[in-house]
C-alpha positions in Angstrom: 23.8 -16.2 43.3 23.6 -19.3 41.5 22.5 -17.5 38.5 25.5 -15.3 38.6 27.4 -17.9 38.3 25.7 -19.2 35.6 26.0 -16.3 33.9 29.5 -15.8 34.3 29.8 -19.5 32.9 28.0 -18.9 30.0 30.1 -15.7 29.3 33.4 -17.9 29.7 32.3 -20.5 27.6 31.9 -18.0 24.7 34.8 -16.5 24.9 36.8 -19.8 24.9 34.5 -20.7 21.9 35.1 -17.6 20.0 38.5 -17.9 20.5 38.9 -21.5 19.5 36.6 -20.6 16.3 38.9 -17.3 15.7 42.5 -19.4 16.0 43.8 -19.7 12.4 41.8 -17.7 10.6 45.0 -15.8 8.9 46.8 -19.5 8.3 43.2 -21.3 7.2 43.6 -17.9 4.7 46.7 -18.4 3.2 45.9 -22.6 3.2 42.9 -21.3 0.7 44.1 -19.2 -1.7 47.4 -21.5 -1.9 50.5 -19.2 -1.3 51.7 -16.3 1.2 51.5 -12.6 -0.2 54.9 -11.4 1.7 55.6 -7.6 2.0 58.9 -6.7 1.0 61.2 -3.7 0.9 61.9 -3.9 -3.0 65.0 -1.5 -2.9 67.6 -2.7 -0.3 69.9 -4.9 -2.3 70.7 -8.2 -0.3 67.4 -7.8 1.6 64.7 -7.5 -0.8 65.2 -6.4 -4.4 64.4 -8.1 -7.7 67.4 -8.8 -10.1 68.1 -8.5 -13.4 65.8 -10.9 -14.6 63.2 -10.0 -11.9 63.6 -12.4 -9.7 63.4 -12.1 -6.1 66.1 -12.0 -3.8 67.7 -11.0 -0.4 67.9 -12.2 3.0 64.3 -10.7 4.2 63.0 -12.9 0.9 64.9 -16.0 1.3 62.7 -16.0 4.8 60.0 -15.5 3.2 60.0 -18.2 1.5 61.0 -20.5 4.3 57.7 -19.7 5.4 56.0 -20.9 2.4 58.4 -24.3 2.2 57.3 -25.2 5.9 53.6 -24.7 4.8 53.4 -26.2 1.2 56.6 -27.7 1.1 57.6 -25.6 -1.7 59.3 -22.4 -1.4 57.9 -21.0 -4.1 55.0 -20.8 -3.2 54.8 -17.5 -2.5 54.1 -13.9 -3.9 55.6 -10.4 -3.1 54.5 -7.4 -2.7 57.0 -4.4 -2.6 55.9 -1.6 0.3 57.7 1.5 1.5 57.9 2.5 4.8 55.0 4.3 5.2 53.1 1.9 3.5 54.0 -1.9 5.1 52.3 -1.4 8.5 48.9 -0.4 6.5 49.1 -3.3 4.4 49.7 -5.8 7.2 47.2 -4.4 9.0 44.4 -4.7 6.2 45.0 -8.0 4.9 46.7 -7.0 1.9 49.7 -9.3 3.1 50.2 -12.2 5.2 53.0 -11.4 6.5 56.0 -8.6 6.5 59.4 -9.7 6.0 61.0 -6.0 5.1 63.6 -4.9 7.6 61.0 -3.4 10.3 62.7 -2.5 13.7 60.8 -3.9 16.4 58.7 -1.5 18.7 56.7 -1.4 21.8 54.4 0.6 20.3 54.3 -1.0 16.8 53.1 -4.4 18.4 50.3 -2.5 20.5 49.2 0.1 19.3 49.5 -0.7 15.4 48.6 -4.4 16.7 50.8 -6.7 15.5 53.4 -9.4 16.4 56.9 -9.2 15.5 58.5 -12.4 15.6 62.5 -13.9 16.3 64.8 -11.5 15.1 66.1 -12.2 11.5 69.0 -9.8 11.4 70.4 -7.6 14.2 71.2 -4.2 13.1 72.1 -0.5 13.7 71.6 2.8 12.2 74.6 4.6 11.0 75.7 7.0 8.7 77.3 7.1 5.0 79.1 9.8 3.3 81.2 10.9 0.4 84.9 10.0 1.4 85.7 13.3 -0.3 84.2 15.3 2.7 86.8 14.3 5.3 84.7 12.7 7.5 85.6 10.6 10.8 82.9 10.6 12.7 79.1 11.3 12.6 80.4 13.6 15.6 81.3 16.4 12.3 78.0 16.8 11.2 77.0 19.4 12.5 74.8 21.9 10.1 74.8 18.7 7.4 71.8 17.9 5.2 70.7 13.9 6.1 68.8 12.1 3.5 66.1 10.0 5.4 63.0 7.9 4.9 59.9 9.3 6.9 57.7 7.1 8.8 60.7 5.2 10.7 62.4 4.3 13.7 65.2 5.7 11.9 63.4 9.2 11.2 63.3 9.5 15.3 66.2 8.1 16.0 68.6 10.8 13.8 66.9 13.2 15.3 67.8 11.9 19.1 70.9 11.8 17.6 71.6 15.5 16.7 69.7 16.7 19.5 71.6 15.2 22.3 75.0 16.1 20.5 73.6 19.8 20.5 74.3 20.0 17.0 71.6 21.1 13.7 70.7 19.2 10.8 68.5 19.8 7.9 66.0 16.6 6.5 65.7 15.5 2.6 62.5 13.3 3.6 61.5 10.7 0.5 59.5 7.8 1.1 60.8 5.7 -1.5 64.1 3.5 -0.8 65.6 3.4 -3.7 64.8 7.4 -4.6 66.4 8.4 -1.7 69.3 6.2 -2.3 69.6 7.9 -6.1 69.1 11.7 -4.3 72.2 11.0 -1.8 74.3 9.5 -5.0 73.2 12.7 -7.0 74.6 15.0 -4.3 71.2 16.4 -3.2 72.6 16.0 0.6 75.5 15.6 2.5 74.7 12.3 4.4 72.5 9.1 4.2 71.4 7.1 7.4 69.5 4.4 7.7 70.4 0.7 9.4 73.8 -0.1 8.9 72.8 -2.9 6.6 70.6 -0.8 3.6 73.9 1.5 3.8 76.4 -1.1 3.1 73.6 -2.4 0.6 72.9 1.1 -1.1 76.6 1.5 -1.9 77.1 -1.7 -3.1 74.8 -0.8 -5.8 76.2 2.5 -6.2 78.2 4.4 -9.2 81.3 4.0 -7.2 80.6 2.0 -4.3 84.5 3.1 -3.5 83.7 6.5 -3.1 81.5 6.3 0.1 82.6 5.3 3.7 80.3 4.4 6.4 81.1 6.5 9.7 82.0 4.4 12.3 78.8 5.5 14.9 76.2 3.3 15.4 73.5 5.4 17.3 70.6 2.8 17.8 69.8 -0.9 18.3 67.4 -2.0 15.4 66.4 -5.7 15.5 64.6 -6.9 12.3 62.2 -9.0 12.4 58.8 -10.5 10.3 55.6 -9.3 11.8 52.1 -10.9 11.3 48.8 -9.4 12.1 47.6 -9.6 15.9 44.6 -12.2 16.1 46.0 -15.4 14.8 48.7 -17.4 17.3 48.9 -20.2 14.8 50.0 -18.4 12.0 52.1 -16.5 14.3 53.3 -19.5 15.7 54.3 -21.2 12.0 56.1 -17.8 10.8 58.0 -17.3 14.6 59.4 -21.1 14.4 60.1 -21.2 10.4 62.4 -18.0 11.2 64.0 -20.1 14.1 64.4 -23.4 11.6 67.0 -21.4 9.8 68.8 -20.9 13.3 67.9 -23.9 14.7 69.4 -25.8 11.3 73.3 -24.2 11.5 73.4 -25.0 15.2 72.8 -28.4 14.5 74.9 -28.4 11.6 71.9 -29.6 9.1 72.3 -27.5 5.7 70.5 -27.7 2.1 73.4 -29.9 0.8 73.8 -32.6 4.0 69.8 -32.2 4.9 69.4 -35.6 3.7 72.2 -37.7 5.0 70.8 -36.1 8.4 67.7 -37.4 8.5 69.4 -41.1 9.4 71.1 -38.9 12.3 70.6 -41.0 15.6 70.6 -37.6 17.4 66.9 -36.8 19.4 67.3 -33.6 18.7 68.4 -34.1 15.0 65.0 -36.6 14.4 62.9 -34.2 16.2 63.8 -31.2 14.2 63.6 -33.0 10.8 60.4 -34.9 11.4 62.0 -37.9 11.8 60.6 -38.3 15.4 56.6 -36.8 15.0 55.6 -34.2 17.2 56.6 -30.5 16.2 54.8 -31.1 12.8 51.4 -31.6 14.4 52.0 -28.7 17.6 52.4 -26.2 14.6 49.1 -27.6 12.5 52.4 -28.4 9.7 53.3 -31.5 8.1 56.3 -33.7 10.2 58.5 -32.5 7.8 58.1 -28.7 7.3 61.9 -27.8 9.2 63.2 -30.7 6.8 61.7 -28.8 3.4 63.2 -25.1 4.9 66.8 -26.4 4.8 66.6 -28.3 1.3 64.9 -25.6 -0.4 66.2 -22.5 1.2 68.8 -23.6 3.9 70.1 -22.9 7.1 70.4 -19.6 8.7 74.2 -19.2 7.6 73.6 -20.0 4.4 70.9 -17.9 3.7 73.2 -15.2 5.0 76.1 -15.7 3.4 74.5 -16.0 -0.4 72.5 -12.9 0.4 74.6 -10.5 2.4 78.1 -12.2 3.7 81.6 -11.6 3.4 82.0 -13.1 -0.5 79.4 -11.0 -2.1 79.1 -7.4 -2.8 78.2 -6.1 0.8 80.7 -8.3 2.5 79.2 -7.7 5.7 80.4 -9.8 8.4 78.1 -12.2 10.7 78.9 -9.8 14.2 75.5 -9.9 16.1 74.2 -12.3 13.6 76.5 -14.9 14.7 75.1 -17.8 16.4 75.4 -17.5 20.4 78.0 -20.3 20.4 80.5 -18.0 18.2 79.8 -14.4 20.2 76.4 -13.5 18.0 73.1 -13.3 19.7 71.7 -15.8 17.0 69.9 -18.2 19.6 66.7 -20.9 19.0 64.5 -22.1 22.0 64.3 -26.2 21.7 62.5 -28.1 19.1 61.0 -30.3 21.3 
């Protein structure tokens, strides 16, 4: 008996050391080699898309590099990587990236059986449907017998095909894995319809011919919530990328932004210090320095911010905050405590 027990010891005490020894491999990683490699979409304008002069930008990038400012305290410190659909899961899962911040729908059975961790929601979004205007159409309720330009290898793949099957109605798939080629086919008239999340749409006509010429149907058939995902394995890094997407939250309900972020730090409001490092404590938790929140709103900003500059109500999407609203004004934008 008393061996048993010793043996069942033993066999607990390596497990706890293995997992200590195994805890931040993927951070101790990306602490090496002195940047994050960030999987991106690459063809969703406002979300992730170079510009002109090749420089990164969109919503799903600007939270990319939060991550980097609350690691090296420099936002730029980090790399992308574009991926398509098909392609971002295999990547992740490989080590090619160290983390995915390109509009991927959290799934059951993408965090167990492709084994990773999605963390806190960066945009809340739906699929819909977008059309030429010159086809007449009021709802996605018409289109029945329609050709539906879609990207294989997503939620939204499955979810159009749910769609038209519990509507009794037929529809005929122009499957291309690329984004922005299957943007180009439905502008070139090679189907009737695009779908996708309601986001890319109002993103892929923005950067259309004649962004005027296409209406988004007014059916939302699924609930997609967006979120960066990180390899299973590593809690700390999981921790640090989880908690520098709720930073951006955390800062607009507090009122801190990139442009007052300094002024705030001689807030005498607990939860003001805490968040900016003024008070120690969240710093060490996360393995960060005390100031990691601090250097995500000066460099990149708060969550508002980094919404509005990407994919708000000024620029060319003009989409409106709606479910990405903070909790206190009707969204379901919401931060645990920073304490």
């Amino acid at each position: 008996m008393k061996r048993m027990k010793l043996t069942a010891l033993v066999a607990a005490l390596t497990l706890l050391v293995s997992g200590i020894a195994f805890a931040g491999a993927d951070f101790d990683a990306v602490k090496k080699k002195g940047f994050i490699q960030a999987g991106v979409n690459g063809g969703v304008f406002g979300f992730g898309m170079p510009d002109e002069k090749g420089v990164w930008r969109g919503l799903d990038v600007d939270t990319a590099r939060a991550i980097a400012a609350a690691v090296f305290g420099d936002a730029g410190k980090v790399k992308f990587t574009p991926l398509t659909a098909q392609q971002r899961f295999t990547a992740l899962q490989s080590g090619e990236i160290d983390v995915l911040t390109r509009n991927a729908t959290r799934t059951l059975t993408r965090e167990t059986q492709l084994g990773l961790n999605f963390v806190a929601v960066n945009y809340y979004d739906g699929q819909g449907f977008m059309a030429p205007k010159k086809l007449g159409l009021k709802s996605a309720k018409e289109l029945n017998g329609a050709t539906i330009c879609v990207l294989p290898g997503t939620t939204t793949e499955q979810n159009v095909a749910d769609f038209f099957r519990s509507n009794h109605m037929e529809w005929k798939p122009v499957v291309i894995e690329s984004t922005t080629e299957l943007a180009k086919t439905f502008f070139a008239g090679r189907c009737d319809v695009l779908t996708s999340d309601a986001s890319q749409l109002a993103g892929a006509r923005a950067i259309s011919p004649k962004p005027s010429d296409y209406a988004i149907l007014p059916e939302i058939i699924s609930k997609e919530p967006l979120a960066p995902a990180v390899r299973h394995g590593d809690d700390q890094w999981r921790d640090i990328v989880d908690f520098s997407v709720l930073a951006l939250i955390e800062a607009e309900e507090l009122g801190i932004t990139s442009k007052n972020v300094d002024e705030m730090l001689k807030s005498t409001d607990p939860k003001v210090q805490r968040f900016l490092g003024v008070v120690e404590g969240n710093g060490k938790a996360l393995g960060l320095d005390e100031k990691w929140a601090y250097n995500i709103v000066k460099q990149v900003g708060n969550y508002g911010e980094v919404f509005e500059r990407n994919v708000g109500a000024n620029t060319a999407l003009g989409l409106e905050r709606g479910l990405n609203a903070l909790w206190t004004n009707g969204g379901l934008m919401y931060s645990p405590p920073f304490k």
